[in-house]
N, C-alpha and C positions, 0 to 999 in steps of 0.2 A: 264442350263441342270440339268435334278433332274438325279444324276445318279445311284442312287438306283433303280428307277423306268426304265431308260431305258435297264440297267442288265437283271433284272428280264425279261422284258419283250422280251431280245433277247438271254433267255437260250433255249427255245425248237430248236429254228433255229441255235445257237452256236453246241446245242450237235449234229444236224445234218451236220454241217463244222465236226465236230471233228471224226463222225463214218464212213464218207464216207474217210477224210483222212486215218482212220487208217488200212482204206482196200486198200489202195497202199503204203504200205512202202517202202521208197527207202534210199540208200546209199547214203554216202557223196558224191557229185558232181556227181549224177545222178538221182537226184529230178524230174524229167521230168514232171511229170502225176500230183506229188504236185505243182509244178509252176503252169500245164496248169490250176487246178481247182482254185488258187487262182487267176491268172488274169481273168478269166470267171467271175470271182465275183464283181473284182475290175473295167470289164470293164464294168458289168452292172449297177454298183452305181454310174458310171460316176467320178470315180477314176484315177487320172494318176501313170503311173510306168514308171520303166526302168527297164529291162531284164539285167541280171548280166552273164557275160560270165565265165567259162561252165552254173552255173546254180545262182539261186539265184535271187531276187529280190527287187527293194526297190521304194513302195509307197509316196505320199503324199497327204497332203491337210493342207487348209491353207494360210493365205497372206505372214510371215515370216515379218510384218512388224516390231513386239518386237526380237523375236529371232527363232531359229531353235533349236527344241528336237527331241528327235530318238526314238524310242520305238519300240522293238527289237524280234521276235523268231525264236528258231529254227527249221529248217523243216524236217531232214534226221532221219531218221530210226537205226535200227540195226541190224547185221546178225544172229536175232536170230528166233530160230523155234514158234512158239505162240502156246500154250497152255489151252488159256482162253476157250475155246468153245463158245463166245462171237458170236452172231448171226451177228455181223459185222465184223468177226475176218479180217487178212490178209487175199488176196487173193493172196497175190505172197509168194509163197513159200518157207520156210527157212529165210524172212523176219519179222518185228516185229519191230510198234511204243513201244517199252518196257520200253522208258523213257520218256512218257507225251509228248511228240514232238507235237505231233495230237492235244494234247489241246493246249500246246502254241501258235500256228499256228490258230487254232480255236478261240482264245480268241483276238489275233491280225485282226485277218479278220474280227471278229464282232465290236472291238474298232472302224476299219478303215469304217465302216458301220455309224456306229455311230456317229464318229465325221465328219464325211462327211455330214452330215444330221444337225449338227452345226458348219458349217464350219463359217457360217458368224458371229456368236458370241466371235471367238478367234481371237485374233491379233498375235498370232503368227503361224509357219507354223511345221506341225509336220511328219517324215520322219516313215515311218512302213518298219523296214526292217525283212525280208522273207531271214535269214538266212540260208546258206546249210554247212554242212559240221561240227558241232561242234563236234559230237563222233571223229573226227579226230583233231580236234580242228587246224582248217587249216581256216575255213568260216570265222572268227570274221578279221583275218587279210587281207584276200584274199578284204574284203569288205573294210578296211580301207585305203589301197595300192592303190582303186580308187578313195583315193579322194573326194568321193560324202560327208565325214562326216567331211570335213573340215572346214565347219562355223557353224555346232553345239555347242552346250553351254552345253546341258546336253543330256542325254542317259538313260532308264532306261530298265531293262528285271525281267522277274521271272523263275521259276521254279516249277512244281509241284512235291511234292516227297509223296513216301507213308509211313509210319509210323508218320506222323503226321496227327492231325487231321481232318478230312474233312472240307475245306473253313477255317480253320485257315490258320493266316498270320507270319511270322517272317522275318523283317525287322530293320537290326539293324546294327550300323555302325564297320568300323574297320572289320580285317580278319571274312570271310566266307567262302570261300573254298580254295583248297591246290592247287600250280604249279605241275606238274606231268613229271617229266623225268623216261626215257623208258632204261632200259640197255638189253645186251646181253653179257654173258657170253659164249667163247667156250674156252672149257678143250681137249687139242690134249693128250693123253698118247700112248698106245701100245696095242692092242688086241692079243688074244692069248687062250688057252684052260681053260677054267674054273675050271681044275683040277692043271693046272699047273699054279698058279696065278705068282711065281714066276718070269715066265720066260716072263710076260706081264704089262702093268703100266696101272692100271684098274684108268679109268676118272671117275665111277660113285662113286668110294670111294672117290677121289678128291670133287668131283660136291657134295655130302653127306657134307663132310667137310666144304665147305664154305655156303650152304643155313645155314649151325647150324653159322658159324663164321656171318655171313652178322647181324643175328640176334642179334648180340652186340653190334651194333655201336650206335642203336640207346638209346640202356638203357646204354652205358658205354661209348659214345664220344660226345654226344650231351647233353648241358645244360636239365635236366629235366626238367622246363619250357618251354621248346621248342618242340612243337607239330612235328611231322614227323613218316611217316612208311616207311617201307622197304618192299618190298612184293615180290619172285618170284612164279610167277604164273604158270609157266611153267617148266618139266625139257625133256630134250627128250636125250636118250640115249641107246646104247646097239643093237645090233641085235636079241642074243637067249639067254636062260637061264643058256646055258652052255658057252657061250662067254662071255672073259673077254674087257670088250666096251673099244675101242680104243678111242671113241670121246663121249662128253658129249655135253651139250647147254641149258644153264639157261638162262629164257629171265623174267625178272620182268619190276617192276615201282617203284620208289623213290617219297612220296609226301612231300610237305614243305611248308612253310609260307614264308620262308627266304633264300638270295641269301648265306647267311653264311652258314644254316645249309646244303645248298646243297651241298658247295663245300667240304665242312668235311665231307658229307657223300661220294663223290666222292672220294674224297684221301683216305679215311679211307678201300673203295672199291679195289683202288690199292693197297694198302698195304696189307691188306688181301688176296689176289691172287698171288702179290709175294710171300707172304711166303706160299701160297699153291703146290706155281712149284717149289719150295726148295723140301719142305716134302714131295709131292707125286713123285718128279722128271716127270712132266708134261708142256707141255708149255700151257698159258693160255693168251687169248685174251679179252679184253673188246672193248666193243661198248656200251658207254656211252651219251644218245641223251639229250641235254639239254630242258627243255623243252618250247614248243611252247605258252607257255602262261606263265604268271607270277602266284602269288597266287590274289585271287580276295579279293579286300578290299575295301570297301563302304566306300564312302567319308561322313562324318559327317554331312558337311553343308547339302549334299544333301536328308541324313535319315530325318533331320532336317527338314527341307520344306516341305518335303514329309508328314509329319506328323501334320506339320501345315495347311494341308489342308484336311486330312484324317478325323481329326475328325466331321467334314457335313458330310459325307458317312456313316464310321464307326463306331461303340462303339470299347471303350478301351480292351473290353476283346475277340473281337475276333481275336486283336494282341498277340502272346505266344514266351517265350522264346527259341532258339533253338540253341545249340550250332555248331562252325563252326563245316565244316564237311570237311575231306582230301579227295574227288570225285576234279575233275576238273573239269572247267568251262571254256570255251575259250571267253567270254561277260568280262573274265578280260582283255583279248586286249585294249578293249574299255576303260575300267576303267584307263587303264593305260596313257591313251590320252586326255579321256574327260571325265570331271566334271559328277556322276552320282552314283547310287546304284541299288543292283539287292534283290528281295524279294523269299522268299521260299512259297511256298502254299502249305498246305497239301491238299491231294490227298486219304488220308482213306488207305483202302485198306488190304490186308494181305500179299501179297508180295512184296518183295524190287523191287527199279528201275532196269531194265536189266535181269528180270526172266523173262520167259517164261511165269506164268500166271500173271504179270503184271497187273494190272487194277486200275483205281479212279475212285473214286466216283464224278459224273461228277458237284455235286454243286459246285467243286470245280472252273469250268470255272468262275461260278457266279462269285466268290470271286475276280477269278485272272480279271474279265473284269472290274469289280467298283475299285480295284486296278490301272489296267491301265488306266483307266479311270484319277484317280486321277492323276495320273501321266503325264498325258498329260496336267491338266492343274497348275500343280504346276508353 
């Protein structure tokens, strides 16, 4: 297979997979309309699947006489408003592919095209799974829980992000993206007349107090070599301008590499909140979610391999350095089970993943397809 040649030649038809997906965007485990359009695809290349319950799916082709590889996207959407004025924008509503979903999805569909068309040249058998659910990062386990990935040997996925180059690649082993636990914070005090602070136990001066206190742990209880953020993203509190807010509710994310540095940030959480319902005289609640994915780290051997066969496709300089990044990935499921690495692809662009005018530059499918490509037959 020249796979440079057969890329190229299924970008018009790829970016067509990609713009009709990005006009039905759906939520985690309600992929519907994405499902039906990928097996419509898959049933007319004379591809088999299996339907994933609620949603989800996972292709093949192939004899599996040497082994079974996985090669992986995600499908789901986000609840975000789209902004591009993109002549294929969303047509559903307050939806938005706004993190490349549509192309990894499109670059998958044209692989499974592909390697269907030299099925009888591989001896081993390759699984395309049509993941649902990573923004919730729920799909990557829901899919492992069946079962189906249990005589796999290796697994590989990517990413398109933007602020990196167009059709550039980084692929590199050891940590790449952060575990992500979810907390909430609620502050009970006493409401009361805004004239009379006195005679009330105001939570938003509390809830003030610990977003500034949260913000130490990481520069004053964590080793500085040790990557981690702390983030609240959220604060919600108060009724009027003249009420003193009886409840507060800080809800963030904790990101890390490391089950250490989680648990020091955990404790160092409770600690800091005790002593906030000292000083403010407040009772204060945590709900601390550990998180559902570990941090994602590429296995060496497998950057390895990967690389030992990259260069027939690719030149050396259209690989670029990129350091990890604390976003999560729920494809570290997988890592944490079976033997495999995930690549970044730049995407171009001017806006970050998750904005509203979102967009890549779509050479970028090129890239990510002769990638996967490679990848299937490492």
């Amino acid at each position: 297979m020249d796979i440079n040649y057969e890329a190229k030649a299924m970008k018009e038809e790829m970016a067509e997979f990609r713009r009709a997906l990005h006009q039905c965007p759906e939520t985690a485990f309600h992929e519907t309309m994405t499902m039906e359009y990928i097996r419509e695809h898959l049933e007319q290349w004379g591809i088999s699947y299996r339907l994933l319950d609620p949603t989800g799916l996972i292709a093949a082709v192939g004899s599996g006489k040497k082994e079974t590889i996985a090669l992986r996207a995600d499908i789901d959407a986000l609840e975000v408003e789209e902004e591009t004025g993109l002549d294929f924008a969303s047509l559903n509503h307050g939806y938005m592919h706004a993190c490349a979903h549509d192309g990894h999805s499109a670059i998958l569909l044209a692989a499974a095209k592909i390697l269907k068309q030299h099925e009888e040249e591989s001896d081993r058998r390759i699984l395309f799974l049509f993941q649902p659910a990573e923004e919730i990062a729920q799909g990557a386990r829901m899919i492992l829980k069946t079962g189906l990935l249990d005589h796999v040997s290796r697994i590989f996925g990517l990413h398109i992000f933007s602020g990196m180059p167009a059709g550039k690649i980084s692929l590199e082993p050891g940590r790449r993206m952060a575990s992500t636990n979810w907390f909430s914070i609620r502050i009970t005090g006493k409401s009361g007349h805004a004239g009379k602070p006195h005679e009330g136990v105001d939570a938003v001066v509390a809830a003030a107090s610990l977003i500034m206190d949260l913000q130490t742990i990481v520069s004053r209880s964590l080793n500085p070599l040790e990557p981690a953020v702390i983030t609240v993203g959220k604060m919600t509190a108060g009724t009027g301008r003249n009420v003193i807010a009886g409840e507060a509710v800080l809800e963030g994310t904790v990101r890390t590499f490391s089950a250490e540095a989680q648990e020091i940030i955990y404790q160092r959480i409770r600690e800091i909140a005790e002593a906030a319902e000292k000083m403010y005289q407040t009772e204060i609640f945590i709900d601390f979610q550990p998180s559902s994915h570990p941090a994602l780290i590429n296995s060496e051997t497998a950057v390895n391999q990967v690389f030992q066969k990259a260069w027939d496709t690719f030149d050396p300089s259209e690989f670029i350095k990129v350091p990890a990044m604390m976003l999560g990935e729920d494809f570290a499921n997988y890592l944490d089970e079976i033997d495999g690495c995930f690549a970044f692809v730049g995407g171009g662009g001017d806006y970050p993943n998750h904005h509203g005018q979102f967009d890549f530059d779509e050479d970028a499918l090129v890239a990510g397809l002769r990638l996967m490509l490679v990848f299937a037959n490492v």
